[in-house]
HTML snippet that shows the backbone in 3Dmol.js (N, CA, C, O; Angstrom):
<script src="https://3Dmol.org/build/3Dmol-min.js"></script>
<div id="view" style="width:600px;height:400px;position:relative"></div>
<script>
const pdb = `
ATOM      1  N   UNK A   1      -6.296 -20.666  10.227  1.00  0.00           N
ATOM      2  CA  UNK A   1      -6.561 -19.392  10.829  1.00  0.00           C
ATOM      3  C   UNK A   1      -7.931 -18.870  10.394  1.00  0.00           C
ATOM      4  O   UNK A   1      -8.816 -18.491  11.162  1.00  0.00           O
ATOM      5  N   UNK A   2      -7.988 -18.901   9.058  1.00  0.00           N
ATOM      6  CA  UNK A   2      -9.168 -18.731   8.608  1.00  0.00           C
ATOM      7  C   UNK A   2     -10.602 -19.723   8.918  1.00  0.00           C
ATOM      8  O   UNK A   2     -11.761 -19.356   9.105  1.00  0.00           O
ATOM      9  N   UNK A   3     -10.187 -20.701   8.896  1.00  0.00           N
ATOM     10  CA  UNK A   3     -11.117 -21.893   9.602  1.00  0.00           C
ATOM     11  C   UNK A   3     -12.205 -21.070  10.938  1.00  0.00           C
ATOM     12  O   UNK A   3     -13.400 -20.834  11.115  1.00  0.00           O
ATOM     13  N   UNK A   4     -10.893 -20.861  11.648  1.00  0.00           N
ATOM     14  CA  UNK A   4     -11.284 -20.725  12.928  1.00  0.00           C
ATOM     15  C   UNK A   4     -11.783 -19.493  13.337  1.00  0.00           C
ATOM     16  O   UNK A   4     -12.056 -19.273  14.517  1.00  0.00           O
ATOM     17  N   UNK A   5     -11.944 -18.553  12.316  1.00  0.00           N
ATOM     18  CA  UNK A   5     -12.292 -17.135  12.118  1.00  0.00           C
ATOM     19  C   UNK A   5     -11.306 -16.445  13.294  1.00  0.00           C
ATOM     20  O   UNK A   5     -11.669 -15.609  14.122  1.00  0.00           O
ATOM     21  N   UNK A   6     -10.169 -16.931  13.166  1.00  0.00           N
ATOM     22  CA  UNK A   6      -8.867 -15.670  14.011  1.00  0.00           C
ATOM     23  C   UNK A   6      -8.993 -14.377  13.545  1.00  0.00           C
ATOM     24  O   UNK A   6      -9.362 -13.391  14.183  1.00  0.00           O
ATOM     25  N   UNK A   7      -8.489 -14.489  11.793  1.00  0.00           N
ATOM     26  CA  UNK A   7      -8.516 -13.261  11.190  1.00  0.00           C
ATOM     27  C   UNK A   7      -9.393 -12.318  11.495  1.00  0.00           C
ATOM     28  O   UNK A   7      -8.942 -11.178  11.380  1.00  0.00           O
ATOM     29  N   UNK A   8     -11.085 -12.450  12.033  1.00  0.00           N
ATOM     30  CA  UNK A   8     -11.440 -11.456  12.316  1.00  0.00           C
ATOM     31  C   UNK A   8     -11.227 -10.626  14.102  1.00  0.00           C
ATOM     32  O   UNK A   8     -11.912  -9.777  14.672  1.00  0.00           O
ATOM     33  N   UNK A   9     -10.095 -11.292  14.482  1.00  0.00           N
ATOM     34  CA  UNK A   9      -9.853 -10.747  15.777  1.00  0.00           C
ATOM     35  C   UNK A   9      -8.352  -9.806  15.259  1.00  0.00           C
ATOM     36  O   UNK A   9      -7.458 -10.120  14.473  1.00  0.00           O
ATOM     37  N   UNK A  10      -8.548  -8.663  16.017  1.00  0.00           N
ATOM     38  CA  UNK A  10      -7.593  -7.980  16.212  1.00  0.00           C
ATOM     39  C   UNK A  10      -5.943  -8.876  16.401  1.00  0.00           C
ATOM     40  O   UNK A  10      -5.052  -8.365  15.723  1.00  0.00           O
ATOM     41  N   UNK A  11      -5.569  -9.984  17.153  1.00  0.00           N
ATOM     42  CA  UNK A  11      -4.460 -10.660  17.044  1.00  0.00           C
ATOM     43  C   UNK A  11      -4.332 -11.406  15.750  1.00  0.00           C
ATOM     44  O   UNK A  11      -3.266 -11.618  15.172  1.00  0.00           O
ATOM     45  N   UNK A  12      -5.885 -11.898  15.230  1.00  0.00           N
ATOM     46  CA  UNK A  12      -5.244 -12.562  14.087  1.00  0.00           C
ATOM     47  C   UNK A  12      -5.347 -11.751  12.970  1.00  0.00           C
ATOM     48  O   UNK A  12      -5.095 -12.317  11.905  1.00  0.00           O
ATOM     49  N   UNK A  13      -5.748 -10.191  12.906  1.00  0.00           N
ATOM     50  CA  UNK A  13      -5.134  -9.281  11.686  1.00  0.00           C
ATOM     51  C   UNK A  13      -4.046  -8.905  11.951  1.00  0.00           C
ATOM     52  O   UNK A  13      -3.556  -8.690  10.842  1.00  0.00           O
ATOM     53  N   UNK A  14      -3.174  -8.628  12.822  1.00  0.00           N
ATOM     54  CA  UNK A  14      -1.884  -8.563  13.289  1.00  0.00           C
ATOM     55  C   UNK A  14      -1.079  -9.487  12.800  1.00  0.00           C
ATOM     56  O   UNK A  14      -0.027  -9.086  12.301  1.00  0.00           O
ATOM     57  N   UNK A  15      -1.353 -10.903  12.816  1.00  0.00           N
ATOM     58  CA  UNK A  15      -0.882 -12.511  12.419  1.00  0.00           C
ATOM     59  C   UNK A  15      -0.450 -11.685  10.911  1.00  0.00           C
ATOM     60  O   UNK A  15       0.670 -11.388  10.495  1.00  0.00           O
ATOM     61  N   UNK A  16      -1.569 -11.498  10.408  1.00  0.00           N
ATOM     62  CA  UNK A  16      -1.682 -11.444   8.935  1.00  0.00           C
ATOM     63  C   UNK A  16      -0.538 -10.497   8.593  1.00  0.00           C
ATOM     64  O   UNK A  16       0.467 -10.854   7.979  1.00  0.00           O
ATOM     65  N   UNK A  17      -0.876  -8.663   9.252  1.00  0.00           N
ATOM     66  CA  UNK A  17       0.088  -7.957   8.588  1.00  0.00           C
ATOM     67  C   UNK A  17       1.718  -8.296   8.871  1.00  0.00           C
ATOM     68  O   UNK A  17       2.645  -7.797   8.233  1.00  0.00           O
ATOM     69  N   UNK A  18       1.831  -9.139   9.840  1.00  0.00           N
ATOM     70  CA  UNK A  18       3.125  -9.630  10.166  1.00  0.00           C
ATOM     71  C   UNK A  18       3.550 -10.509   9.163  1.00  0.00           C
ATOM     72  O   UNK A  18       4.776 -10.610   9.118  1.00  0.00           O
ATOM     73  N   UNK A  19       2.808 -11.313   8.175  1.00  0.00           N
ATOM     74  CA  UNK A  19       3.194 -12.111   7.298  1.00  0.00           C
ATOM     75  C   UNK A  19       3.504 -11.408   6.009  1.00  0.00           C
ATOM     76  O   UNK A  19       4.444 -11.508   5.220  1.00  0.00           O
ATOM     77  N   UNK A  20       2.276 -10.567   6.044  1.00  0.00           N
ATOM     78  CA  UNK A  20       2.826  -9.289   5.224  1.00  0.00           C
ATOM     79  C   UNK A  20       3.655  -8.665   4.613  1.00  0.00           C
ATOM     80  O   UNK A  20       3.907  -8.611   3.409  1.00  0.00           O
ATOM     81  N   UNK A  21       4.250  -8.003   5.801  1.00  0.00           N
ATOM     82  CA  UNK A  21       5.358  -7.478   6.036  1.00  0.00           C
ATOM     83  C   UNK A  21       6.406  -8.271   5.760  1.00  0.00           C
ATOM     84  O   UNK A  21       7.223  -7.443   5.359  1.00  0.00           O
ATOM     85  N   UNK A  22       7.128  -9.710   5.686  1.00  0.00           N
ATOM     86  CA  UNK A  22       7.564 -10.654   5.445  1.00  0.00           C
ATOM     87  C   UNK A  22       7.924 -11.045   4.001  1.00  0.00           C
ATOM     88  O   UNK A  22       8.916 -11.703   3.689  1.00  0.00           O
ATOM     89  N   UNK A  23       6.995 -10.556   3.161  1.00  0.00           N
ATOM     90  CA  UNK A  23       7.412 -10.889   1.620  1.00  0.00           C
ATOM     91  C   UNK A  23       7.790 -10.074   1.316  1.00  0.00           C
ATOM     92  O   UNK A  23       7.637  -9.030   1.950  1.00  0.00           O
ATOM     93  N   UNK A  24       8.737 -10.169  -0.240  1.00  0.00           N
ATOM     94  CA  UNK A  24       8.976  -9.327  -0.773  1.00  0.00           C
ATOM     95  C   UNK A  24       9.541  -7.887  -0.581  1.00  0.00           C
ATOM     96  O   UNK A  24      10.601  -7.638  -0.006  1.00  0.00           O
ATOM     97  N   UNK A  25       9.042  -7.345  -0.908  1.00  0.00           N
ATOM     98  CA  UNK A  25       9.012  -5.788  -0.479  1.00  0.00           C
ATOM     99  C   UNK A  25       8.225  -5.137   0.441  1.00  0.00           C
ATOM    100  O   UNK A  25       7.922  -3.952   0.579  1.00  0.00           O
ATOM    101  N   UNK A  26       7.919  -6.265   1.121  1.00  0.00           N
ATOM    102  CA  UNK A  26       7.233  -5.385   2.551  1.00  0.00           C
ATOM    103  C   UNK A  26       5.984  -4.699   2.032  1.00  0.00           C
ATOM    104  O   UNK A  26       5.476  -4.659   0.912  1.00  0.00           O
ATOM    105  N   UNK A  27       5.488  -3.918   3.769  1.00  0.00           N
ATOM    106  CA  UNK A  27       4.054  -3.185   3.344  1.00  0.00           C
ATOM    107  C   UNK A  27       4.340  -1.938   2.255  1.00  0.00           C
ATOM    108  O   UNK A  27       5.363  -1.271   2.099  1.00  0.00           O
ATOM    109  N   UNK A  28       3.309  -1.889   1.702  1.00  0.00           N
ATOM    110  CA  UNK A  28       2.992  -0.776   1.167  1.00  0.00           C
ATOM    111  C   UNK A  28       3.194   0.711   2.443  1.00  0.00           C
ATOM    112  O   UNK A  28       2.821   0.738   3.616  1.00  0.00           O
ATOM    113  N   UNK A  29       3.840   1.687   1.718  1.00  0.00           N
ATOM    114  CA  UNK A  29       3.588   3.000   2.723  1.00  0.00           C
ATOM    115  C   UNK A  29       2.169   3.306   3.316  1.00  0.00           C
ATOM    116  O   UNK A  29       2.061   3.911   4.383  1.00  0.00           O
ATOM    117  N   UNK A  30       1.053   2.863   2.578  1.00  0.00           N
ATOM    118  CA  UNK A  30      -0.293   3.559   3.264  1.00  0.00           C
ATOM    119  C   UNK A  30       0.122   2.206   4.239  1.00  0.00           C
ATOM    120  O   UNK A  30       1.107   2.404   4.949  1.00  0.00           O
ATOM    121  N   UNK A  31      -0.229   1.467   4.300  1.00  0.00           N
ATOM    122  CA  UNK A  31      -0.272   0.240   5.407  1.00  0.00           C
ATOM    123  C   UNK A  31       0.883   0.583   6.756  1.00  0.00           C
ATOM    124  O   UNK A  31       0.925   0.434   7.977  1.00  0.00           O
ATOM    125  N   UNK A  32       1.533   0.994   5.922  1.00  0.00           N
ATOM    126  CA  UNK A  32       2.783   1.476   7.350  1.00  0.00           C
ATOM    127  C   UNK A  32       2.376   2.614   8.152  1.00  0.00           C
ATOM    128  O   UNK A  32       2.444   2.667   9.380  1.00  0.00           O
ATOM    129  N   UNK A  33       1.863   3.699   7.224  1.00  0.00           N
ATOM    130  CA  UNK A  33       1.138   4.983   8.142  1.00  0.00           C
ATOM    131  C   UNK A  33      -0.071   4.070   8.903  1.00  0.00           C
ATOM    132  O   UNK A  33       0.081   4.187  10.119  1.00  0.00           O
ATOM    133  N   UNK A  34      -1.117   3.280   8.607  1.00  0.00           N
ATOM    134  CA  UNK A  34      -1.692   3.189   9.500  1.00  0.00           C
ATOM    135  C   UNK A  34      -1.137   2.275  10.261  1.00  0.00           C
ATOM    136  O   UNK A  34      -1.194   2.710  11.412  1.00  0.00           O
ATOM    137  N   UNK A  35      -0.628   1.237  10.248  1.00  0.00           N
ATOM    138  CA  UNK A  35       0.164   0.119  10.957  1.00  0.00           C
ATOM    139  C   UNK A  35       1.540   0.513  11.294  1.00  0.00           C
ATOM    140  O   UNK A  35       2.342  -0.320  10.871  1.00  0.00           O
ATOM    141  N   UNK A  36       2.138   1.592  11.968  1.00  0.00           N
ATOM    142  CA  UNK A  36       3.405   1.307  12.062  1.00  0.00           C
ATOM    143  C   UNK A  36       4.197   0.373  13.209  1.00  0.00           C
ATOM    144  O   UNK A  36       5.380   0.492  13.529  1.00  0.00           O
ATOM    145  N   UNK A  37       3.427  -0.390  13.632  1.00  0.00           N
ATOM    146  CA  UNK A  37       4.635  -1.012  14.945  1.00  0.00           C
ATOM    147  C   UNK A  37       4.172  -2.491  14.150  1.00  0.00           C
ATOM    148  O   UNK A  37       3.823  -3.451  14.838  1.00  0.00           O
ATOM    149  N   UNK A  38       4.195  -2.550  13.102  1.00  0.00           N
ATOM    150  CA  UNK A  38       4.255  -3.936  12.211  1.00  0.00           C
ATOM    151  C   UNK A  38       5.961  -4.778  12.453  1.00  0.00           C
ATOM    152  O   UNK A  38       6.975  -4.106  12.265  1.00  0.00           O
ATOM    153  N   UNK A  39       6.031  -5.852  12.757  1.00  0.00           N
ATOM    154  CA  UNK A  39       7.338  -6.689  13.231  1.00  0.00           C
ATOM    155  C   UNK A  39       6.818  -7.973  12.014  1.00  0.00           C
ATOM    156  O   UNK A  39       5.864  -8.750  11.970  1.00  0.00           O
ATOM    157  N   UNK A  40       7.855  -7.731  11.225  1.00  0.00           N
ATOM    158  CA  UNK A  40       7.774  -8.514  10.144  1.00  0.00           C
ATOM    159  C   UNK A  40       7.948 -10.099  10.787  1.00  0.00           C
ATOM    160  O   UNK A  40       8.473 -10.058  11.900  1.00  0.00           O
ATOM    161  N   UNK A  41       7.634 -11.420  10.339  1.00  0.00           N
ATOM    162  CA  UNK A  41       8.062 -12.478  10.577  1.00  0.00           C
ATOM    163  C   UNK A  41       9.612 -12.852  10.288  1.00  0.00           C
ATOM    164  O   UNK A  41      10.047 -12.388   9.234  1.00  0.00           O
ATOM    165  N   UNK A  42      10.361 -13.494  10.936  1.00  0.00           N
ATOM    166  CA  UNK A  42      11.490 -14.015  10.638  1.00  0.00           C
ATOM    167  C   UNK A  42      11.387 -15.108   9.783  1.00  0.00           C
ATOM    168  O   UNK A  42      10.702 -16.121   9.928  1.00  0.00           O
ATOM    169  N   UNK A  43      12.587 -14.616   8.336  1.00  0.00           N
ATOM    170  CA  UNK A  43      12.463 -15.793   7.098  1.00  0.00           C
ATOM    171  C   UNK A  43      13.396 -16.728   6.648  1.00  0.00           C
ATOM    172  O   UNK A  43      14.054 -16.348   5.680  1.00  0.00           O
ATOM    173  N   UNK A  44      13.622 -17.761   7.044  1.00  0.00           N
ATOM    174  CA  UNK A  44      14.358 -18.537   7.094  1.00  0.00           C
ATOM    175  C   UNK A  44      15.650 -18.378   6.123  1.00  0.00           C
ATOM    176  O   UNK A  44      15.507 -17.873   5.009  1.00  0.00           O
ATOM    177  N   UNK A  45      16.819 -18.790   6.547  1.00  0.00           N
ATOM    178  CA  UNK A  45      17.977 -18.320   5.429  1.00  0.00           C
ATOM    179  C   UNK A  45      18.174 -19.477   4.618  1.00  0.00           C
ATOM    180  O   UNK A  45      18.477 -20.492   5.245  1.00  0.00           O
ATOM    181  N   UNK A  46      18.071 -19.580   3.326  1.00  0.00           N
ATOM    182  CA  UNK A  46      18.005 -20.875   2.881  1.00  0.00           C
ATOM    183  C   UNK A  46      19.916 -20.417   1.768  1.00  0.00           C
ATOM    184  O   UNK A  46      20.281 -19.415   1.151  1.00  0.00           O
ATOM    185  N   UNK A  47      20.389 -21.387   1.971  1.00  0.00           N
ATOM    186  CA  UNK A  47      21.627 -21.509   1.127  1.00  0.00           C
ATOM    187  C   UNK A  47      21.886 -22.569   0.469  1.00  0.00           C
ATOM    188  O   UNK A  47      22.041 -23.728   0.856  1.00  0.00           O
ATOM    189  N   UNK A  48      21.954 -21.743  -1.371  1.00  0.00           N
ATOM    190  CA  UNK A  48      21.791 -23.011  -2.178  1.00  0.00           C
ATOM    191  C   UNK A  48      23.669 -22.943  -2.248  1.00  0.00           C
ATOM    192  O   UNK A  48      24.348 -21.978  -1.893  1.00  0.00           O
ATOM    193  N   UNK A  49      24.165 -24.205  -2.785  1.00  0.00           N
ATOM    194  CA  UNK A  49      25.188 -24.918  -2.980  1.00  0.00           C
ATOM    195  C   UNK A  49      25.725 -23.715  -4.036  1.00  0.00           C
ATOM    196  O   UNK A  49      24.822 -22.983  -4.440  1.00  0.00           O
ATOM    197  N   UNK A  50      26.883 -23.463  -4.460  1.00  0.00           N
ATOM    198  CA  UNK A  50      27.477 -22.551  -5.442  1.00  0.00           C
ATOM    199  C   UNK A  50      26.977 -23.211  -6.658  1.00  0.00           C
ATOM    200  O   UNK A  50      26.527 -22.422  -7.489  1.00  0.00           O
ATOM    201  N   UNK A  51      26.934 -24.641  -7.022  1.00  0.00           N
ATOM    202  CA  UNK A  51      27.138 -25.111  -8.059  1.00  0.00           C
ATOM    203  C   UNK A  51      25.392 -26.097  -8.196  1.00  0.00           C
ATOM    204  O   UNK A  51      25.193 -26.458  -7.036  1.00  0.00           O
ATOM    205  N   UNK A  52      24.624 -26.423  -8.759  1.00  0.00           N
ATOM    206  CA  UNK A  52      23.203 -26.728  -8.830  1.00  0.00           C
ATOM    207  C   UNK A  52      23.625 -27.705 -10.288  1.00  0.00           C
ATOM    208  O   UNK A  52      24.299 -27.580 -11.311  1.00  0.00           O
ATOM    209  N   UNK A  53      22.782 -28.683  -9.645  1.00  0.00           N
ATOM    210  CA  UNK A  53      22.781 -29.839 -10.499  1.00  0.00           C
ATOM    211  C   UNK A  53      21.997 -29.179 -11.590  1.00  0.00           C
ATOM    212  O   UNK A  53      21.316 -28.260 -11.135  1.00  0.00           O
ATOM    213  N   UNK A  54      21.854 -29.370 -13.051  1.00  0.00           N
ATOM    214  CA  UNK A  54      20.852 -28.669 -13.598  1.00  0.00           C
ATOM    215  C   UNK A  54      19.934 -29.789 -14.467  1.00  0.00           C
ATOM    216  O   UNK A  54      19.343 -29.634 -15.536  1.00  0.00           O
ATOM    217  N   UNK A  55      20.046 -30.988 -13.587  1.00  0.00           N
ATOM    218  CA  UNK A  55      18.696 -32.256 -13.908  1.00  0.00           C
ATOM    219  C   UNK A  55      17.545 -31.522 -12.157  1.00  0.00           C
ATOM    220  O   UNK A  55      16.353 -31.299 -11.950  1.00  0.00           O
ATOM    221  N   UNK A  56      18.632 -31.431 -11.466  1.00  0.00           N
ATOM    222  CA  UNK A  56      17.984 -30.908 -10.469  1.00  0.00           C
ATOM    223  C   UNK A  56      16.471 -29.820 -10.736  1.00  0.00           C
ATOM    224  O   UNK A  56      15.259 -29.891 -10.530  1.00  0.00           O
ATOM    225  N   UNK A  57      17.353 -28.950 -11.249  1.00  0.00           N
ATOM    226  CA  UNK A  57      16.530 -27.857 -11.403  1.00  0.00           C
ATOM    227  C   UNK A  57      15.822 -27.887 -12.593  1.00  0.00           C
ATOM    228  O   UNK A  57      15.193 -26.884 -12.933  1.00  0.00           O
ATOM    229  N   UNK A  58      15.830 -29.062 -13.397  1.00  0.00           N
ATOM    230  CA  UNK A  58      15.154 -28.847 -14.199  1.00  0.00           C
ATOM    231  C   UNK A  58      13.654 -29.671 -14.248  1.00  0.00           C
ATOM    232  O   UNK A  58      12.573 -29.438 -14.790  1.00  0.00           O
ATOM    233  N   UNK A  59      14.196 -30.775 -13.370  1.00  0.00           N
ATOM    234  CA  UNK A  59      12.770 -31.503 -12.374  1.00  0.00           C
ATOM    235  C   UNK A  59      12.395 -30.698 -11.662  1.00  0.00           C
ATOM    236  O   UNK A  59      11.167 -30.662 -11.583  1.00  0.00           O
ATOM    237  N   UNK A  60      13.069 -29.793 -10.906  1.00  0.00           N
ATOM    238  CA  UNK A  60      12.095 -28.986  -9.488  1.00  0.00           C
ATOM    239  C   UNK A  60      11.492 -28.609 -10.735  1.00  0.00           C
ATOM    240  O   UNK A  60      10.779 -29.426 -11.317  1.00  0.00           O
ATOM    241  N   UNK A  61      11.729 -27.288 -11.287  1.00  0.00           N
ATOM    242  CA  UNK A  61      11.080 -26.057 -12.138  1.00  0.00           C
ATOM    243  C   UNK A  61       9.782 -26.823 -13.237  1.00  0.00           C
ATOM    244  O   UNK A  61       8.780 -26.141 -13.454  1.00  0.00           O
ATOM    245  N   UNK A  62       9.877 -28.114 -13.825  1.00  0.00           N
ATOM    246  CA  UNK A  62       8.802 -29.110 -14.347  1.00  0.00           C
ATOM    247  C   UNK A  62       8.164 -29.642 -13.293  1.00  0.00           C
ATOM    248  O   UNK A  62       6.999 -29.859 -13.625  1.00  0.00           O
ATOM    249  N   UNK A  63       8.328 -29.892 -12.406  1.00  0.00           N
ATOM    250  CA  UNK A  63       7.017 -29.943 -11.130  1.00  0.00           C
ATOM    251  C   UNK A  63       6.496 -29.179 -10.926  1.00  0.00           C
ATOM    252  O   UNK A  63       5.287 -29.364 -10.788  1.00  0.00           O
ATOM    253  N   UNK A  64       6.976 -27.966 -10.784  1.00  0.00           N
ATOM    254  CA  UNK A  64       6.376 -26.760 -10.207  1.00  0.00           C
ATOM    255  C   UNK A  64       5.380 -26.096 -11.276  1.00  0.00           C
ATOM    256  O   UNK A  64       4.333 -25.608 -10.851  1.00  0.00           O
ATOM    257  N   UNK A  65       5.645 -26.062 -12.538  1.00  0.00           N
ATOM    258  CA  UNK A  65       5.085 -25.600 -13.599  1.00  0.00           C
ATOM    259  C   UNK A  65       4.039 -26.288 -13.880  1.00  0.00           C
ATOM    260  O   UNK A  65       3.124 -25.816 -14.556  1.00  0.00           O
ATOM    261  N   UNK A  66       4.030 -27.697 -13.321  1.00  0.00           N
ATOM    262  CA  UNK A  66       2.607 -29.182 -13.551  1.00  0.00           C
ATOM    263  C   UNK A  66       1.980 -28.894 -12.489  1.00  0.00           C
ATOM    264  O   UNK A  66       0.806 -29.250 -12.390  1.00  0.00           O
ATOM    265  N   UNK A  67       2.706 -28.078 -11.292  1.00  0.00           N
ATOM    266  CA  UNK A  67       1.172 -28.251 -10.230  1.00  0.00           C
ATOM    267  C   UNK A  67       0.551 -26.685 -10.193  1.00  0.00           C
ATOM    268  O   UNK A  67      -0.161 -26.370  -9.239  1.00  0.00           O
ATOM    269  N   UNK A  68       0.842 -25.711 -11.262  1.00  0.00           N
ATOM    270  CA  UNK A  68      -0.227 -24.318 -11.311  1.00  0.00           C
ATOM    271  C   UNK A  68      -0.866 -24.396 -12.052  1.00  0.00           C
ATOM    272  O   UNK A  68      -1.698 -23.511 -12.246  1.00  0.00           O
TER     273      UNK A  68
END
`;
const viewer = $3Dmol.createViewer("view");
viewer.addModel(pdb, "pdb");
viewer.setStyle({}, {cartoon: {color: "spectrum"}});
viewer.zoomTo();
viewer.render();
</script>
């Protein structure tokens, strides 16, 4: 997006606050007063198993910690 300089078009700052809006806790209130017809992205429902291997998670969480 950035490559292609979208972001500086009006649809691709829209792109952006829509992704935005998407994490976490959402926009900030100033961002909502000026942006209010912001439509957050849809975020996938991910469902872990009740029960988690914990070699599993203990390789994911040591990968993840080797690649920051």
């Amino acid at each position: 997006m950035m490559s292609r300089k979208e972001h500086l078009q009006l649809n691709g700052f829209r792109t952006i606050l829509s992704n935005y809006a998407s994490i976490n806790l959402g926009v900030s209130t100033k961002v909502a007063l000026f942006y209010p017809n912001i439509i957050p992205v849809p975020r996938p429902l991910i469902i872990l198993p009740a029960v988690l291997n914990a070699w599993w998670v203990s390789g994911f969480t040591a990968s993840m910690k080797s690649n920051l």
